[in-house]
Structures are given as structure tokens and as C-alpha cells.
N, C-alpha and C positions, 0 to 999 in steps of 0.2 A: 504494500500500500504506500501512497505517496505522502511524503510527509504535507501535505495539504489538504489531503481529502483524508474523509472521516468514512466510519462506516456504520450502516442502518440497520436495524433491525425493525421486520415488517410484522406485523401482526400473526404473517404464517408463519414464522421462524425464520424467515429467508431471509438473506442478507445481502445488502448491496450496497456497492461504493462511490460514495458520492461527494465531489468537490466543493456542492455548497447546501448546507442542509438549512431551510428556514421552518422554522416552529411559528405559527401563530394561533393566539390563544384570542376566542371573541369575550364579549363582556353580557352579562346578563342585564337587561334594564330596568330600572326601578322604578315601579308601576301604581304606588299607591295612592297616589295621588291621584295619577287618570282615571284609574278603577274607583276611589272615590268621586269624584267628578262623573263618574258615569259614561266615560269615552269607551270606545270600542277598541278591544284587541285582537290583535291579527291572529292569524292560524298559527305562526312563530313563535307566540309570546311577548309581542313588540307590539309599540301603540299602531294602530291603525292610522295610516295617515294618504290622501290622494297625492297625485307627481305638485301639486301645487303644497304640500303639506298639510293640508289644512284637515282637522278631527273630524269624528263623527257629531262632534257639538260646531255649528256655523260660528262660535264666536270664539273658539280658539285654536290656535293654531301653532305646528309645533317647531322647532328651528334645531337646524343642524348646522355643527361645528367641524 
């Protein structure tokens, strides 16, 4: 193995060699507030929101970072 690459192990036991291994971890969202408010959540788990943003309540609306 090359001192640059690392090496993986797969769920099957297989292994393989790989030069750049990225890990990423999502985040759970925190919903109690919507759920109070009475907004709708998605099939996901995540607020419900249209490509405009905007909730299942017309007067609020949710903004991404």
C-alpha cells in the first residue's frame, strides 16, 4: 500500500484501497418548535418547506444558511 492511501473496510468485509476517503456525517433537525407551531413535516423528518421555502402555515417561512 502506498504511503498515501488508506484502506477501507466495507460492510461485507471486503476491502479496498483508497487514496482519499471522505466521511460525512448529516445532522438531525430540531423540530419543536414547528411541531408546536403546527407546521408540517416531511416524509424525512425535516420541516416541510416549497422550492420558495415557504411552510405549510402562509405566514412563515423558513431560511437556509
Amino acid at each position: 500500500m502506498h504511503a498515501d492511501s488508506a484502506e477501507v473496510e466495507l460492510s461485507s468485509a471486503s476491502r479496498i484501497r483508497a487514496d482519499l476517503v471522505l466521511v460525512s456525517v448529516g445532522v438531525r433537525p430540531e423540530l419543536s418548535l414547528a411541531k408546536n407551531a403546527g407546521l408540517a413535516i416531511g416524509a424525512t423528518g425535516g420541516l416541510l418547506v416549497d422550492e420558495f421555502l415557504r411552510t405549510s402555515d402562509p405566514g412563515i417561512w423558513a431560511a437556509a444558511t
